[in-house]
SEGU-271255 format. One record per residue (C-alpha): x, y negated, z negated; residue number from 0. Coordinates in pm, 1 decimal. Layout:
N
c1|c2|c3|n
X|Y|Z|NUM .
...
This chain:
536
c1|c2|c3|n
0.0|0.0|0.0|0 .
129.5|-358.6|63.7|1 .
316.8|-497.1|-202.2|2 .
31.7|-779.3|-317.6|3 .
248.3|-935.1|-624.3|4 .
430.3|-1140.8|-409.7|5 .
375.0|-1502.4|-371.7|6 .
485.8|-1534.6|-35.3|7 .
241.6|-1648.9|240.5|8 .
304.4|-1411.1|452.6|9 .
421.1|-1042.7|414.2|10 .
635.1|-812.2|650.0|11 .
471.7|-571.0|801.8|12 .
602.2|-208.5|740.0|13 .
936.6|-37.2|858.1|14 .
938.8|13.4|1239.9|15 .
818.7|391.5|1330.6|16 .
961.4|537.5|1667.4|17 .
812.2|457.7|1988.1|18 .
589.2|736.6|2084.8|19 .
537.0|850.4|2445.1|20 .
166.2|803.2|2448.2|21 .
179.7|432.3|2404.2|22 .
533.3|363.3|2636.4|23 .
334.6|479.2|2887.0|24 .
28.5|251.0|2862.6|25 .
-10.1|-80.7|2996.4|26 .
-366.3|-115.9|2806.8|27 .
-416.7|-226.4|2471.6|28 .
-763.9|-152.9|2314.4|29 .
-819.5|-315.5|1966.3|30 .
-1124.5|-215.5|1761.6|31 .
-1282.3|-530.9|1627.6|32 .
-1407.3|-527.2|1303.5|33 .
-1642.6|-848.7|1380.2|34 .
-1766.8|-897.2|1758.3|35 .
-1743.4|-1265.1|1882.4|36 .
-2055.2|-1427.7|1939.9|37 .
-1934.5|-1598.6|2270.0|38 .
-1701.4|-1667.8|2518.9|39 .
-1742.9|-2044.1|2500.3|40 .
-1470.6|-2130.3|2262.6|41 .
-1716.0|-2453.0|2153.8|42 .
-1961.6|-2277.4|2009.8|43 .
-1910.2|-2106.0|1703.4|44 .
-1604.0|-2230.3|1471.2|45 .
-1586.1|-1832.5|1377.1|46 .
-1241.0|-1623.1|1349.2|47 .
-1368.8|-1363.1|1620.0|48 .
-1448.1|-1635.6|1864.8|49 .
-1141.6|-1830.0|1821.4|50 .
-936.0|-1567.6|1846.2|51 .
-1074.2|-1447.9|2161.4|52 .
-1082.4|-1795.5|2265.2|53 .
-669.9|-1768.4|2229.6|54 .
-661.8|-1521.3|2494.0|55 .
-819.6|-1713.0|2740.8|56 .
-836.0|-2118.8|2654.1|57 .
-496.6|-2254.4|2510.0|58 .
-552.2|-2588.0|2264.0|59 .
-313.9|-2921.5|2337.4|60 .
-92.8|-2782.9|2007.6|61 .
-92.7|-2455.4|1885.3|62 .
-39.2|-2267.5|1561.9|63 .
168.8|-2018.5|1483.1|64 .
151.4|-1676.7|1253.8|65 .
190.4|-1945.0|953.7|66 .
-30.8|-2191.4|1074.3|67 .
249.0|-2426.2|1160.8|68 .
244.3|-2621.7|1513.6|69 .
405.2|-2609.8|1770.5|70 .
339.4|-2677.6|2200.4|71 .
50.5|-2601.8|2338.3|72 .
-87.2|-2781.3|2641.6|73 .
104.4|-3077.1|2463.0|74 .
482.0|-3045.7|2477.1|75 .
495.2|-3391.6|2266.1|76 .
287.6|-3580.9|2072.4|77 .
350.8|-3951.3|1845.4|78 .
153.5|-4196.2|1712.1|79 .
245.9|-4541.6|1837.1|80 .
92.6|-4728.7|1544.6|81 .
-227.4|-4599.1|1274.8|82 .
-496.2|-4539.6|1520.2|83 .
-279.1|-4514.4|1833.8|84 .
-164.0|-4127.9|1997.8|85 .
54.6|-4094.3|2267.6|86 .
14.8|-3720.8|2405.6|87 .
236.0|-3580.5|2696.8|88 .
117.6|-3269.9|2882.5|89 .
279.6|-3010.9|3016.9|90 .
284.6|-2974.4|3362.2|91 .
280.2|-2744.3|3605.6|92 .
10.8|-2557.1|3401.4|93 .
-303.0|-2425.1|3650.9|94 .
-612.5|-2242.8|3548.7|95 .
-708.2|-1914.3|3609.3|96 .
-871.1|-2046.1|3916.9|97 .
-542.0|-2204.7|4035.9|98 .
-666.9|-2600.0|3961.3|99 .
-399.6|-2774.8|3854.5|100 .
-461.3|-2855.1|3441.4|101 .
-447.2|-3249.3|3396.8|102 .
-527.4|-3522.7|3122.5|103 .
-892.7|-3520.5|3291.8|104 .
-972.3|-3150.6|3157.9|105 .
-874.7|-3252.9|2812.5|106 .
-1120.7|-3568.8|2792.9|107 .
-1397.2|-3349.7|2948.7|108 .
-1346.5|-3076.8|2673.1|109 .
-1361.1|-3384.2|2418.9|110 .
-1699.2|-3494.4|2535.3|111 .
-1851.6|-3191.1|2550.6|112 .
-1795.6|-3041.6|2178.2|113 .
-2026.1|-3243.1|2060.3|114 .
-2306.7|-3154.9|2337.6|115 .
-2308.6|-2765.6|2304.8|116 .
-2658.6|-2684.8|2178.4|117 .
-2736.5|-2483.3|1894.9|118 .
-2356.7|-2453.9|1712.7|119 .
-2386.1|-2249.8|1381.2|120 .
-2026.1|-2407.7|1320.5|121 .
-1947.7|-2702.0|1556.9|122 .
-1593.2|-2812.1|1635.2|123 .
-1695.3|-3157.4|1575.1|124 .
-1527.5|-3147.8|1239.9|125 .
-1202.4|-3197.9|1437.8|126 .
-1310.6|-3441.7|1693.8|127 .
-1521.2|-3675.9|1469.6|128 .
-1184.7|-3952.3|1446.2|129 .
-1136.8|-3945.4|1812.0|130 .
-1303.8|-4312.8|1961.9|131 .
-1100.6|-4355.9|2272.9|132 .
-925.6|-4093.5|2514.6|133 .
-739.3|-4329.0|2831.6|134 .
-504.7|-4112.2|3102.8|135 .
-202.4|-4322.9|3169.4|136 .
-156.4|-4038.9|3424.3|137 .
-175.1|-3707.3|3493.0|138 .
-0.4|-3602.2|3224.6|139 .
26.7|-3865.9|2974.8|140 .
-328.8|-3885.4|2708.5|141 .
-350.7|-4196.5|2509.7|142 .
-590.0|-4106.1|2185.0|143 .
-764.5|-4408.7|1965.3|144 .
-923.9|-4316.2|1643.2|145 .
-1127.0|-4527.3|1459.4|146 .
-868.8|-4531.0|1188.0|147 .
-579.9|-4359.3|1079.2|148 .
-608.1|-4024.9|1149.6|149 .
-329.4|-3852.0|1047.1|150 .
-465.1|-3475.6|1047.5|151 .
-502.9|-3583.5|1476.8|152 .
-240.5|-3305.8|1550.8|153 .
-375.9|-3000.2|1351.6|154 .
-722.4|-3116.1|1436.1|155 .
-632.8|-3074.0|1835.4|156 .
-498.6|-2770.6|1757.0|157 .
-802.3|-2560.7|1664.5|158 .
-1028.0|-2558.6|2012.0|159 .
-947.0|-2470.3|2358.8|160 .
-920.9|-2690.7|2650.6|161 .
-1170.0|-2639.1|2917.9|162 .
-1188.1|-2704.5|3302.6|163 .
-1352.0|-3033.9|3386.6|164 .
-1435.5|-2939.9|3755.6|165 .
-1568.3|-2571.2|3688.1|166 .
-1809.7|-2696.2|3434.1|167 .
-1944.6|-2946.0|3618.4|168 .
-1793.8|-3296.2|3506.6|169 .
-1862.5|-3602.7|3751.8|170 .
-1658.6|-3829.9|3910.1|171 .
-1622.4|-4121.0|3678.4|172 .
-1570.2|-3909.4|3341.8|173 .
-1424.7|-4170.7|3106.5|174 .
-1423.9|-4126.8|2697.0|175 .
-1469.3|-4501.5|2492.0|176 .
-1531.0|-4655.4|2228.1|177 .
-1894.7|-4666.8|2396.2|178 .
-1909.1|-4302.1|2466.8|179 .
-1901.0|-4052.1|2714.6|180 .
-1957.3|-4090.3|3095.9|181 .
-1972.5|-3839.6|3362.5|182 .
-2027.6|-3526.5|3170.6|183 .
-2284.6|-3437.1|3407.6|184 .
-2527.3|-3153.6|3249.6|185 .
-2287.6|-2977.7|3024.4|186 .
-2269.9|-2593.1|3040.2|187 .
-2463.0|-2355.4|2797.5|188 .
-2249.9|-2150.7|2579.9|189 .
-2406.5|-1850.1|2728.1|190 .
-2246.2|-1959.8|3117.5|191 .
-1914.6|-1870.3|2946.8|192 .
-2006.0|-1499.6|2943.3|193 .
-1958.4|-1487.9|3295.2|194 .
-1607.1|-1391.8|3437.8|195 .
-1627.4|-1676.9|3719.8|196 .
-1729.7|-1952.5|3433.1|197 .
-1432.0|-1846.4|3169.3|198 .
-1205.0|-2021.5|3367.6|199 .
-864.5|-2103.4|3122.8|200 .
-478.3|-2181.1|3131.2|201 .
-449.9|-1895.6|2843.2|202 .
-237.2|-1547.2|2875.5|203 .
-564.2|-1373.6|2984.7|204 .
-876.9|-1371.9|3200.1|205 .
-1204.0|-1223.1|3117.2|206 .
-1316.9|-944.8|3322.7|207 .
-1619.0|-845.4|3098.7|208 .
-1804.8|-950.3|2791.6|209 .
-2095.7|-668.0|2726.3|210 .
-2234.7|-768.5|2405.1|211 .
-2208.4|-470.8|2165.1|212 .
-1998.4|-280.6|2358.6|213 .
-1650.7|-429.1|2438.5|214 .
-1481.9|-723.0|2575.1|215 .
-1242.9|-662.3|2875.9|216 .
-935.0|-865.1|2944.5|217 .
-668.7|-912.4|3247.2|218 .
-315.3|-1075.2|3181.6|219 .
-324.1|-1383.1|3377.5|220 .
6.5|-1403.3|3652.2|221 .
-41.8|-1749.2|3651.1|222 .
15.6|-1816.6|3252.7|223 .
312.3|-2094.7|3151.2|224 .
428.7|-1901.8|2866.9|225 .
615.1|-1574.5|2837.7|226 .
464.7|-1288.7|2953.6|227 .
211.9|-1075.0|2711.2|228 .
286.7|-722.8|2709.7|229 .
-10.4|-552.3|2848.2|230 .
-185.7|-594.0|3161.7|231 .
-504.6|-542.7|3015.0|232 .
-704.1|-585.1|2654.8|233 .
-1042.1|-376.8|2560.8|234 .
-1139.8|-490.4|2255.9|235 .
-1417.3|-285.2|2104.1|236 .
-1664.9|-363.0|1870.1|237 .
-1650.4|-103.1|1598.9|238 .
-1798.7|-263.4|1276.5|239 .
-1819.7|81.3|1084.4|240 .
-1449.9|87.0|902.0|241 .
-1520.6|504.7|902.4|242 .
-1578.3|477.1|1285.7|243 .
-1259.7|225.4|1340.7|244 .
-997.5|420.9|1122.1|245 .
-1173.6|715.0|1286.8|246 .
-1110.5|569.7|1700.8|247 .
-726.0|495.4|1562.5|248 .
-670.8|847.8|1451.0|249 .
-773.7|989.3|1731.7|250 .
-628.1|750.2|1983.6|251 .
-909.1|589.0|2101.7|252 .
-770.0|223.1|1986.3|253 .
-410.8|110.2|1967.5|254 .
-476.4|-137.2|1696.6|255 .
-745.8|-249.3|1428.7|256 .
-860.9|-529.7|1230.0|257 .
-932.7|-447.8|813.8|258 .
-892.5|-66.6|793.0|259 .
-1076.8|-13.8|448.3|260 .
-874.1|-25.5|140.6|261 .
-901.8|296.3|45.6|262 .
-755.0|432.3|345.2|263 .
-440.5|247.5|361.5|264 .
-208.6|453.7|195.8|265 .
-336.5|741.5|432.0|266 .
-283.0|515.8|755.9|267 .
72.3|487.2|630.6|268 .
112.6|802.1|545.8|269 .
12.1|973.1|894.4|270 .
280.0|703.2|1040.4|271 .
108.7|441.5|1196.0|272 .
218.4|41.6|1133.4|273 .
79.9|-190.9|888.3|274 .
72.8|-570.9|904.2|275 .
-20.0|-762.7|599.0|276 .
-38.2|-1098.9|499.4|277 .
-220.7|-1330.9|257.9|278 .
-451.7|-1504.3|450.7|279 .
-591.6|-1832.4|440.2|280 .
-967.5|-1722.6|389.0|281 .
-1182.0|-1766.1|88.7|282 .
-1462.2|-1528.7|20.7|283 .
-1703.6|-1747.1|-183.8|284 .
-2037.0|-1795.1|-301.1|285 .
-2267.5|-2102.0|-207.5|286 .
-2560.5|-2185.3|-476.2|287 .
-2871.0|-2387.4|-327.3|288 .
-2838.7|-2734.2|-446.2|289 .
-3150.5|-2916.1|-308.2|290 .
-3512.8|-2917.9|-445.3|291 .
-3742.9|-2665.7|-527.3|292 .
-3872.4|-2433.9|-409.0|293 .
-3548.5|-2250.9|-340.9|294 .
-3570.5|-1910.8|-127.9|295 .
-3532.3|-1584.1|-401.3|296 .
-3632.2|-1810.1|-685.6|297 .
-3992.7|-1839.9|-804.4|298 .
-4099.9|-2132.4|-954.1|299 .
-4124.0|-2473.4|-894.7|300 .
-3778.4|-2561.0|-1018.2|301 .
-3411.7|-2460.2|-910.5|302 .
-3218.6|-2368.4|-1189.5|303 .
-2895.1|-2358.6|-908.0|304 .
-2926.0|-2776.9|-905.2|305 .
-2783.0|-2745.3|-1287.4|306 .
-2446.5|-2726.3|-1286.7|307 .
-2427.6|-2523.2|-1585.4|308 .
-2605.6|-2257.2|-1414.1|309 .
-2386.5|-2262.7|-1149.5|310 .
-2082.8|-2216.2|-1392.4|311 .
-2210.4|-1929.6|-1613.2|312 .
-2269.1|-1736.5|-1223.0|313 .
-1926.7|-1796.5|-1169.6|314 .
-1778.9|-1694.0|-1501.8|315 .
-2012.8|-1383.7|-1478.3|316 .
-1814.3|-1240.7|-1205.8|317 .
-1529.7|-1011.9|-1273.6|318 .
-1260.3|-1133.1|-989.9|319 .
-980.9|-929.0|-1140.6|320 .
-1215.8|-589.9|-1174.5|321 .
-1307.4|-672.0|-772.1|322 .
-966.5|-708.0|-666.8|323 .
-868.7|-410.5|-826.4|324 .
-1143.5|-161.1|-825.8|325 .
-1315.8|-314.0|-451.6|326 .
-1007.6|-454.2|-278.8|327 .
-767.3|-215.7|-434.7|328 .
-500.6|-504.0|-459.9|329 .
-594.8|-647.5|-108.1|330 .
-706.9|-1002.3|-214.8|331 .
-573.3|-1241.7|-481.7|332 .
-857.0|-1384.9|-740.0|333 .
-951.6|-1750.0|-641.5|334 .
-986.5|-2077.1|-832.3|335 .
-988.5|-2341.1|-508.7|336 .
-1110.0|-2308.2|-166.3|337 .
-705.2|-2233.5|-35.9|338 .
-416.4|-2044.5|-216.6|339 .
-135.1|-2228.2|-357.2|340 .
82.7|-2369.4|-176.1|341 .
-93.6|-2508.3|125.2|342 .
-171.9|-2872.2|163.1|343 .
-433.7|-3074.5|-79.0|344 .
-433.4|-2745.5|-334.1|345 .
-319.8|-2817.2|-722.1|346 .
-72.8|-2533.2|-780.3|347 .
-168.0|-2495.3|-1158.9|348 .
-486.0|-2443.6|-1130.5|349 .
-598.5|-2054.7|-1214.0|350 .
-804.2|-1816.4|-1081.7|351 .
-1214.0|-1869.8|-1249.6|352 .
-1198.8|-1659.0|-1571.6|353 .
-1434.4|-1357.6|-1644.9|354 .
-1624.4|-1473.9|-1912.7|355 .
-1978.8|-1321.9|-1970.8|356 .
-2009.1|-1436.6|-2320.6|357 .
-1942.8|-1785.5|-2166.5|358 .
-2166.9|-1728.0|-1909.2|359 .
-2492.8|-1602.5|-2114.0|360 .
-2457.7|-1978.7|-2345.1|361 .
-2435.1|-2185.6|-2080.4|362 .
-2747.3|-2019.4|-1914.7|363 .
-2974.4|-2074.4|-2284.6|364 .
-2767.1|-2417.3|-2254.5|365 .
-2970.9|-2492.7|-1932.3|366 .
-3287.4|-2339.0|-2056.2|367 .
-3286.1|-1978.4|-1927.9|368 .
-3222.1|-1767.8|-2244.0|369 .
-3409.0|-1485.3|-2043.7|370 .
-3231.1|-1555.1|-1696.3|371 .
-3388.1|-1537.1|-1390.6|372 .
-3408.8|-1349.5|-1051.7|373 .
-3246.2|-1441.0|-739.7|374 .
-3179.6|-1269.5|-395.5|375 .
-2807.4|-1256.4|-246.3|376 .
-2764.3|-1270.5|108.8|377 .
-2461.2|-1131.4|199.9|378 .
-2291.8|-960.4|564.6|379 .
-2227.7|-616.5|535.8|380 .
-2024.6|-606.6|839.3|381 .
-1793.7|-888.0|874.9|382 .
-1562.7|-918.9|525.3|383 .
-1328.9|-697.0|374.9|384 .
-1582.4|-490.3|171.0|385 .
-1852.2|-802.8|187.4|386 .
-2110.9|-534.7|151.7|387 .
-1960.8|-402.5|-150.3|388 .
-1855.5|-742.4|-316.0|389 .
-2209.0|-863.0|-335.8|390 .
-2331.8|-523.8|-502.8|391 .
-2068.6|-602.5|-779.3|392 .
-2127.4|-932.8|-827.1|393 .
-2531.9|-883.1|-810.6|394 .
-2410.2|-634.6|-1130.9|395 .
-2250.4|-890.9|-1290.9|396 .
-2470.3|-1107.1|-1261.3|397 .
-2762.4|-896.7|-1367.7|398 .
-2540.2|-829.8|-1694.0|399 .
-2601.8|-1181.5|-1789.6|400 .
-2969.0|-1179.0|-1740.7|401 .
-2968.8|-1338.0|-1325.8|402 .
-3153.1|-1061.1|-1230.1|403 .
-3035.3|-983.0|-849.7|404 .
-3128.3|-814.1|-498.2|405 .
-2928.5|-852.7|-272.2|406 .
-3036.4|-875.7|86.4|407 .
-2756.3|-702.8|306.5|408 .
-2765.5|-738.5|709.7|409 .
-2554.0|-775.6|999.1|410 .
-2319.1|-1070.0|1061.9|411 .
-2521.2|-1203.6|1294.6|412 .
-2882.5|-1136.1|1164.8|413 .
-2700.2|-1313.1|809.5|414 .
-2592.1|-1615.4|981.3|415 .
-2953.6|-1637.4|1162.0|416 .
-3109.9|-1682.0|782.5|417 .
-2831.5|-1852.4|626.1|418 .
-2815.9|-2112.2|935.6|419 .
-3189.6|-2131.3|882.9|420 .
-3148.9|-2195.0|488.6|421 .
-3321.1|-1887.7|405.1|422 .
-3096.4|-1754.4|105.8|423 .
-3034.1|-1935.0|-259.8|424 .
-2729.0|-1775.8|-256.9|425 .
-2523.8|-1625.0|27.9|426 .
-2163.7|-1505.9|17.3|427 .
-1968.8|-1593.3|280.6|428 .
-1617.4|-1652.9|382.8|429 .
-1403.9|-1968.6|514.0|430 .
-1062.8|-1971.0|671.2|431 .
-921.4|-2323.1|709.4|432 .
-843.2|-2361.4|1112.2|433 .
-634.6|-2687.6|1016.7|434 .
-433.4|-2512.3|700.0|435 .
-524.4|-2727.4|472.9|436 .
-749.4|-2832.5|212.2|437 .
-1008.7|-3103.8|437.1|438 .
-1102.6|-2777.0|644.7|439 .
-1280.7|-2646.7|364.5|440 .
-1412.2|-2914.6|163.4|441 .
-1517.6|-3117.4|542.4|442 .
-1727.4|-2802.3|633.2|443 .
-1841.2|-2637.2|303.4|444 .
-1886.2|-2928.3|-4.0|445 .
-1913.8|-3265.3|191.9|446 .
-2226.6|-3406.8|226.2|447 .
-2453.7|-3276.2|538.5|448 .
-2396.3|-3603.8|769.6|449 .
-2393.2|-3514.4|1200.5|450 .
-2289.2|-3904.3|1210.7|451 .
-1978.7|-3844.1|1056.0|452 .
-1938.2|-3445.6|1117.4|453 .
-1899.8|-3371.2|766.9|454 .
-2079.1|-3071.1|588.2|455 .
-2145.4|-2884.9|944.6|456 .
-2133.8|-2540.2|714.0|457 .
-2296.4|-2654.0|376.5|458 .
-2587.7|-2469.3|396.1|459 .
-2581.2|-2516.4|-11.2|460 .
-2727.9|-2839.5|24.6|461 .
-2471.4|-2947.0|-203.8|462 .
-2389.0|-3310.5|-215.4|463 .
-2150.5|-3525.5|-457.2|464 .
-2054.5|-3860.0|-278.8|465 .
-1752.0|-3886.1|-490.4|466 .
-1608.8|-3603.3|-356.5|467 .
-1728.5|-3703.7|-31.0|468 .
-1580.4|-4094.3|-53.1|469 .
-1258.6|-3909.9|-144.4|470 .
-1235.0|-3657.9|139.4|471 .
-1304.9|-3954.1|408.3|472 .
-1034.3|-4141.5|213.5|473 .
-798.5|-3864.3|271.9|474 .
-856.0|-3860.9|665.4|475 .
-772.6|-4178.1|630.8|476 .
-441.9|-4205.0|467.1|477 .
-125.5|-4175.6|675.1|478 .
113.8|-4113.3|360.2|479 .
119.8|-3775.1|345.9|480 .
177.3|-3752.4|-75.3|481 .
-109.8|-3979.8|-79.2|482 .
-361.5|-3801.8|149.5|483 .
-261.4|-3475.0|-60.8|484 .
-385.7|-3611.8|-377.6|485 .
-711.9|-3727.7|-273.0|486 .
-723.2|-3394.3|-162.0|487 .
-658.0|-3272.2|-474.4|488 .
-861.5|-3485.9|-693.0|489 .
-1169.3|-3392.4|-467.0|490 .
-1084.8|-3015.8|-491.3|491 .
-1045.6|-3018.2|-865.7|492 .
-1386.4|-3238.1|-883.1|493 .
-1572.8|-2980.8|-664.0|494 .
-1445.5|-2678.9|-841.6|495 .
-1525.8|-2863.5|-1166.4|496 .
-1910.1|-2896.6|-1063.0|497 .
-1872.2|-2551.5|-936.8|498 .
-1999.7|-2715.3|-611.7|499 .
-1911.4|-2363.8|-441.3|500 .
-1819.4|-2113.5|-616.2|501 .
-1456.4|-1921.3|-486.7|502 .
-1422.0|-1553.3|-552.2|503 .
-1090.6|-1469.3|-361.7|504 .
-839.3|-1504.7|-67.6|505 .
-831.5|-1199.3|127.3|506 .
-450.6|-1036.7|214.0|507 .
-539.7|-914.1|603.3|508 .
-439.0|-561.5|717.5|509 .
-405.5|-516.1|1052.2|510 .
-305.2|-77.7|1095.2|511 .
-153.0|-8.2|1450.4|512 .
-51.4|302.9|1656.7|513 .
349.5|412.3|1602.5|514 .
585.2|192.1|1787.2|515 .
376.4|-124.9|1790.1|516 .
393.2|-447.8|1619.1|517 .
243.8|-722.6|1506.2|518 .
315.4|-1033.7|1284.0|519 .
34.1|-1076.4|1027.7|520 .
-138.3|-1414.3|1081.3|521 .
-268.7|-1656.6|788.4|522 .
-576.5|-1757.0|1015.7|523 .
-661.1|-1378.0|1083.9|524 .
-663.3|-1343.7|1423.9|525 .
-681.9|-1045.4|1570.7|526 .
-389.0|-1180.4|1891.7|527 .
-358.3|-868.9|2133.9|528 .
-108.1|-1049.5|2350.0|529 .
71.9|-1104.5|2045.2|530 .
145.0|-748.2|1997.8|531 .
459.0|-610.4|2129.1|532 .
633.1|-268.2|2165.4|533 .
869.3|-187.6|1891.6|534 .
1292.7|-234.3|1989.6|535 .
C-alpha cells in the first residue's frame, strides 16, 4: 500500500516492473474510467472527467503540470504590463485538427462563448469573470484588460481549452470590450461537441467516438506541436463498478485504471502491476442547506442547518480518522480546510475537524434539538473513492447523535440532476481546485450565489456570509502575493469557523496500470492517457 504518512504532495509511483510482451506490442491504450465525462465540449461542465478528456483534445493558453504548476501552453509567454494590463504571446505554427492555422482570434472566441453555453452544472466563468477587454495586436500577440488587478489571470487561463472560432461558427467582426461581445454568431450547444467533425482542437488527440455509456475513442493527432504521445489510439471505457474495473485490468481488457478500491491495492501490487499515488488536491465534503425553510429531508417549517451550531455538532459527529482508516484504508488524509497544507491561501496549523460526539450532542440541545432530527443525504455512489460508503458512515454517525439519516444514493449524474436542482439538505460531494489554490474552492463552493460576478457557481448550500465574500473579491484583487494569501486565509479560517461547508478529507489518487507502464500521479486527478509512457 502507498506509504500515506508522508507530507509530500506528490508520491512516486512504485518500482518499475519489466516490460511485458503483451503491451510492447500494442499501440492502443484503453483506460477504464471510473467516472464517464458528461461531454465533449470542454465549456460545459467544470468536472475532473471532462477536463481531463478535454486535455486530450483542446490545449488551454498555459498549462499545468503533474503538480499543478504552469508552464506553455498555447502561450509560450505571458507579463503583465501594469495591474490590469496582460501581454500574451502565442505560439505559432500551431493548426487544429482540421489544419486552420490557431491564432489570437480563436482565443477571444473561446472567451466569449464560456459564458453563453446553456445549462452549465459548473461554468468556467469562475475563471473568466476579471477578463473586460481581449485586443489582437496580431496574430499572435493577445492583449488582456481586467477590470482590476487580477493577479490569479495566468492560472485562471490555464483551466479551459481553446476552441476554433471558424468551426463553431464565429462572424466576421468578433471583437471582446469593455462593452461586450460581438460576432459570436449563435454559439454551439455543448451537445455539437459529441460529434467527431465539431471536436475540432490543437491537443495530442482527435475524437473518433463519444458513445455515451460505452466508451470514448481517441486518435493521436500528426499534426500536434508538442512531443509525440505514445499511443496511436485511446479507448477509454466507462466502468464505474471498481469489481468490474480491477476485474477488465486483470484480465487484460484495460491497460490502466482510475481508483482501484482500497481494499484491493495490496493485491494489484502483489500480482505485479504499477501503482501511481499521490495526494490530490480534492476535498470530499459535506454542504448543509443554508436558506429558508422548508429545506428538502427536513420536516418542519424551520431549518435547523441555518444554525451554525447545528452545522458544527454534524461535523464533530463524524469520525474522519475511523473513515480514513477503516473506509479509505489510509488512502485520504482527514480535512480541516477546503485544500491540504501547503498550497496557496491554506493556514498550515490548522488541524483536521476533531471527532467529538459528546461535543456534538450539546451543541445540538444548545440549538434546541435535544431529540435531533431526521435528514436525507444525497450522496454519488459512483464517482468518489468509496462516496457510496462514506455517506453510510457518516449517516451512522450522525444517527449516533440523534440526526436521524437516509441517505439517498444514485448515480453521478442522476445526483448532480437533484443537487443542481437543490433537491438535497445535505449532499456530499467533492471539489478539486483547477487553479491550485485556495479562491477555487471558496469562489465556487462558500461565496455568495452572484452570475454578475461568477462567484458561488457550485454553492448549492445556499450558504452566504458577505464577509467572507468581501474578502475573497479582495484577494482577486491584490497583486502582492503575501497579501492576497492572507485574505485567503482569513476567509478560509472564517468559513471553516461557521462551518460554512463542512470538509471531511483530501483523497490520495491511485491510478493501478498493466506491467511496464507508467504514469506520474497528478494533484488535479486526471486520468492523462497520453501522459502514460512505456517503462525504460
Amino acid at each position: 500500500m502507498p506509504n500515506t504518512s508522508s507530507r509530500t504532495f506528490l508520491m512516486s509511483a512504485s518500482a518499475a516492473i519489466a516490460l511485458s510482451a503483451g503491451v510492447a506490442g500494442a499501440d492502443t491504450l484503453r483506460i477504464g474510467l471510473a467516472s464517464e465525462p458528461t461531454s465533449v465540449d470542454p465549456h460545459y461542465h467544470n468536472l475532473g472527467p471532462n477536463n481531463a478528456l478535454a486535455r486530450h483534445i483542446f490545449t488551454p493558453l498555459i498549462a499545468q503540470d503533474a503538480n499543478q504548476l504552469l508552464e506553455p501552453g498555447l502561450a509560450t509567454a505571458w507579463e503583465a504590463i501594469d495591474d490590469t494590463t496582460w501581454r500574451i504571446t502565442l505560439r505559432e505554427g500551431v493548426t487544429f485538427s482540421n489544419g486552420a492555422p490557431f491564432t489570437a482570434r480563436d482565443v477571444i472566441y473561446t472567451v466569449c462563448r464560456i459564458p453563453l453555453v446553456p445549462d452549465a452544472p459548473s461554468p468556467f466563468t469562475l475563471y473568466t469573470r476579471a477578463i473586460a477587454g481581449l485586443e489582437a495586436e496580431d496574430d499572435h500577440t493577445l492583449i488582456v484588460t481586467t477590470d482590476g488587478p487580477a493577479p490569479l489571470l495566468p492560472n485562471q487561463l490555464s483551466t479551459f481549452g481553446i476552441i476554433s472560432a471558424s468551426v463553431s461558427g464565429a462572424e466576421d467582426d468578433l471583437t471582446f470590450s469593455t462593452d461586450g461581445c460581438t460576432g459570436v454568431g449563435d454559439a454551439p450547444a455543448s451537445a455539437e461537441f459529441n460529434d467527431p467533425a465539431f471536436a475540432i482542437g490543437t491537443g495530442p488527440y482527435t475524437l473518433d467516438a463519444y458513445i455515451r455509456g460505452e466508451e470514448l475513442r481517441l486518435t493521436r493527432n500528426d499534426t500536434y506541436f508538442g512531443d509525440a504521445p505514445a499511443w496511436e489510439q485511446i479507448v477509454m471505457r466507462p466502468l464505474t463498478n471498481a469489481g468490474a474495473r480491477v476485474a477488465a485490468l486483470l484480465a487484460g481488457d484495460v491497460q490502466m485504471i482510475e481508483n482501484p478500491p482500497t481494499q484491493d491495492i495490496a493485491r494489484i501490487e502483489g500480482d505485479g502491476f504499477m501503482l501511481a499515488s499521490g495526494l490530490s488536491n480534492r476535498v470530499i465534503y459535506i454542504a448543509l442547506d443554508q436558506g429558508e425553510a422548508p429545506t428538502p429531508g427536513i420536516s418542519g417549517d424551520t431549518n435547523p442547518l441555518q444554525d451554525a451550531r447545528v452545522r458544527e455538532a454534524l461535523a464533530l459527529a463524524i469520525d474522519r480518522v475511523a473513515i480514513q482508516e477503516r473506509l479509505m484504508l489510509g488512502l485520504s488524509e482527514p480535512a480541516g480546510e477546503l485544500l491540504p497544507a501547503p498550497m496557496f491561501g491554506t493556514n498550515p496549523d490548522r488541524p483536521a475537524i476533531p471527532y467529538d460526539p459528546d461535543r456534538a450532542r450539546e451543541l445540538l440541545a444548545e440549538a434546541g434539538y435535544p431529540d435531533g432530527f431526521q435528514i436525507v443525504l444525497g450522496t454519488p455512489n459512483d464517482r468518489y473513492i468509496n462516496d457510496g460508503a462514506i455517506s453510510q458512515a457518516v449517516a451512522q454517525m450522525w444517527t449516533q447523535v440523534g440526526v436521524r439519516t437516509e441517505v439517498d444514493a444514485k448515480t453521478f449524474s442522476a445526483f448532480i440532476a437533484d443537487r443542481n436542482g437543490f433537491n438535497f439538505s445535505a449532499y456530499l460531494a467533492g471539489w478539486g481546485a483547477g487553479t491550485g489554490e485556495m479562491s477555487s474552492p471558496l469562489g465556487a463552493l462558500v461565496a455568495t450565489r452572484d452570475a454578475e460576478r461568477s462567484l458561488g457557481g457550485t454553492n448549492l448550500a445556499r450558504h452566504s456570509n458577505p464577509e467572507i465574500d468581501d474578502l475573497l473579491v479582495e484577494a482577486l484583487r491584490t497583486v502582492d502575493d503575501a497579501t492576497r494569501e492572507g485574505l485567503l486565509r482569513q476567509a478560509s479560517a472564517l468559513a471553516m469557523d461557521t462551518f460554512a461547508i463542512v470538509p471531511i478529507h483530501y483523497e490520495l489518487t491511485t491510478w493501478a496500470l498493466a506491467p511496464g507502464l507508467e504514469y506520474e500521479a497528478r494533484a488535479d486527478q486526471y486520468t492523462i492517457g497520453a501522459a502514460v509512457t512505456r517503462a525504460d
